[in-house]
C-alpha positions as CSV (number, residue, x, y, z in Angstrom):
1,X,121.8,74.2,122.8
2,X,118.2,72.5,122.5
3,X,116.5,72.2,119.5
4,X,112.9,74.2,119.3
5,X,112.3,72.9,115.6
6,X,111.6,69.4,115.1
7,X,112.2,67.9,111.3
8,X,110.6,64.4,110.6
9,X,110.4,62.6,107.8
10,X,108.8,59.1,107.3
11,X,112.1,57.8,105.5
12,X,115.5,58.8,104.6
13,X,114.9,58.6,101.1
14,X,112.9,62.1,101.7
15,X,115.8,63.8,102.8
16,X,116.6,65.4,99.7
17,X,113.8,67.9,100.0
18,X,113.8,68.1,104.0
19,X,117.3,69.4,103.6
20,X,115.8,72.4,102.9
21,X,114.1,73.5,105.9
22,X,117.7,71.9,107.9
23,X,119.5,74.6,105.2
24,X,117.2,77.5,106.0
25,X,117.3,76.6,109.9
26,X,121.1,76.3,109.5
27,X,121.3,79.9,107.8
28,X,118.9,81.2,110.4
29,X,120.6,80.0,113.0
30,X,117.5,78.3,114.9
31,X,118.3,75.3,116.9
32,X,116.5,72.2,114.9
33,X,116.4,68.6,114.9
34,X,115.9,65.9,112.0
35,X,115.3,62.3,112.6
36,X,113.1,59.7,110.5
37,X,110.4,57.9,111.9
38,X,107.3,56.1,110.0
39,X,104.0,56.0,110.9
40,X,103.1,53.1,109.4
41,X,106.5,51.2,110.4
42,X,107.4,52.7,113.7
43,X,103.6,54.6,115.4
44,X,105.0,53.8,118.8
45,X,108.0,56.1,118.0
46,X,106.0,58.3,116.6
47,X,103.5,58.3,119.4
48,X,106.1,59.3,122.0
49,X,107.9,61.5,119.9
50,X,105.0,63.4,119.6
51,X,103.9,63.2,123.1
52,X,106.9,64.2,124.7
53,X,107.7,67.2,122.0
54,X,106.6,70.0,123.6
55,X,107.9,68.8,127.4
56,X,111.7,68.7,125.8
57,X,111.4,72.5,124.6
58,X,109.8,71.9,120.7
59,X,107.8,75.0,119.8
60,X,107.0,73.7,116.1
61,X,107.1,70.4,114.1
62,X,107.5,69.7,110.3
63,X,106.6,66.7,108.9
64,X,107.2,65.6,105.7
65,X,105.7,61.9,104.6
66,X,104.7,60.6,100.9
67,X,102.1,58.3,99.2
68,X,99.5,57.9,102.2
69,X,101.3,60.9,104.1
70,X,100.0,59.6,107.4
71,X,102.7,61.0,109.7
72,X,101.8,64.8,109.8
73,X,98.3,64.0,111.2
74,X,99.3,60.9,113.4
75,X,101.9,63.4,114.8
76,X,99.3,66.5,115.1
77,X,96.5,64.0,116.6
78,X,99.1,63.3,119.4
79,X,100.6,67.0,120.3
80,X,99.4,70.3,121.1
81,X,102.2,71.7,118.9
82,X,101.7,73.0,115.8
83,X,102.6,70.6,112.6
84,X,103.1,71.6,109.8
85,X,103.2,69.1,106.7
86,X,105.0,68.8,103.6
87,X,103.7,66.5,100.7
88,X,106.9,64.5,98.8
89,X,106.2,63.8,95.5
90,X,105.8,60.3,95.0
91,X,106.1,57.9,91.8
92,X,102.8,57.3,90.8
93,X,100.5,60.5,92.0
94,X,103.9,63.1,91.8
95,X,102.5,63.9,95.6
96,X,99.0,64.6,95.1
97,X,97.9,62.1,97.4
98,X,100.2,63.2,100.2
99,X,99.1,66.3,99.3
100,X,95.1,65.4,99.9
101,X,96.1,63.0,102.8
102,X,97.9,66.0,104.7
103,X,95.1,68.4,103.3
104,X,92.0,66.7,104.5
105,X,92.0,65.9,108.2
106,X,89.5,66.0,110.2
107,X,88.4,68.4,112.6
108,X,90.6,69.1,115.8
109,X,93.6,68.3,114.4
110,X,94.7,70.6,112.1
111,X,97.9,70.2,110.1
112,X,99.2,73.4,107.6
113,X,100.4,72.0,104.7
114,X,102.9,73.6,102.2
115,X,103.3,72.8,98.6
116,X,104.5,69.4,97.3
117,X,108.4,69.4,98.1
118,X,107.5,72.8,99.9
119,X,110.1,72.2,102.7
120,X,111.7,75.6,102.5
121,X,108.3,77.0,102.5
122,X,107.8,74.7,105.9
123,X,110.8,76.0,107.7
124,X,110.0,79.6,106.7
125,X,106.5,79.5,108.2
126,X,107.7,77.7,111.0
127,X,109.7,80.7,111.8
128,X,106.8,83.3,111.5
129,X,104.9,81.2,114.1
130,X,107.7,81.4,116.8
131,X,108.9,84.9,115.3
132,X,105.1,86.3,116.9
133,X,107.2,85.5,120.1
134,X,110.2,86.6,119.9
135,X,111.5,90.0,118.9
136,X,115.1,89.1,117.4
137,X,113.6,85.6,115.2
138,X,111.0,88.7,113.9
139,X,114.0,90.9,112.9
140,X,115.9,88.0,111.4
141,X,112.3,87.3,109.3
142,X,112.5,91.2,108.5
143,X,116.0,90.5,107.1
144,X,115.4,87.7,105.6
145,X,112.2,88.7,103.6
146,X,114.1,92.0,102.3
147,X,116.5,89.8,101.2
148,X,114.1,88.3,99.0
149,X,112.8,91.5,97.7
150,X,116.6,92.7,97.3
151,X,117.3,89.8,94.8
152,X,114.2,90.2,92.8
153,X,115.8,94.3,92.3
154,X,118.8,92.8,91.2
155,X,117.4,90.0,88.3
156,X,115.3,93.3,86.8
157,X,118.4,95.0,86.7
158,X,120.3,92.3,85.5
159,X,117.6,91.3,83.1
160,X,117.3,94.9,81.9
161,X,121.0,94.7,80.7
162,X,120.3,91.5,77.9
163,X,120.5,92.5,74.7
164,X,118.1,91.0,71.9
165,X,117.0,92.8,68.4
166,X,113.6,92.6,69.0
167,X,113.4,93.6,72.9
168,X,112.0,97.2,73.8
């Protein structure tokens, strides 16, 4: 099995919040990878990781980077796969500068970018890209979205069921 995801993060202290897009991968059953490169301490790394991605069988690429959140965009500038970046919430900006530095680059090298800690988000649209591809990812993303509207039935009927004096 090869992986067609690739997961990178700029440390191991973000893996905390890229465990989610390994957890929804995991439960989807897509073949991924997760490894930790920086692109501030390791760009030649990063420079053939993201050159050789799509040659080894990548179809997407997550990146998830705080503070100056440089590795989403050094990645993108460097492959023709699509990157797709997630801020992590820092100490002294709680992520809105990885936010804007993932947000705001420059033309020809896009990068999506999800919502601070948004990794779940990342793996999710990840999936929709290859799902336009591939009939049985689509019909797990079918699933997988009724799922979603399944539970939000269930909480209104759960919620519908508390008891308080002054609820109508």
């Amino acid at each position: 099995m090869k992986p067609i995801v690739s997961i990178i993060m700029g440390s191991t202290s973000d893996l905390p919040v890229m465990e989610k897009a390994c957890q929804f991968f995991e439960e989807m059953e897509i073949p991924f990878e997760v490894n930790a490169l920086s692109a501030h301490r390791t760009p030649a790394e990063v420079s053939d990781f993201a050159r050789g991605a799509a040659a080894r069988g990548i179809k997407v690429i997550i990146a998830g980077a705080g503070m100056a959140a440089a590795l989403p965009g050094v990645i993108a500038a460097e492959t023709p796969l699509p990157v797709i970046g997630v801020p992590i919430k820092g100490s002294v900006l709680e992520g809105l500068d990885a936010t804007l530095a993932i947000l705001q680059m420059p033309p020809g090298i896009p990068v999506a970018t999800v919502a601070i800690n948004g990794a779940q988000n990342a793996a999710i649209l990840a999936m929709q890209m290859m799902a336009l591809g591939d009939d049985a990812l689509m019909q797990k993303l079918i699933a997988y979205k009724s799922g979603l509207k399944k539970k939000i039935v269930k909480a209104n009927e759960d919620l519908a069921k508390l008891e308080y004096k002054f609820k109508c």
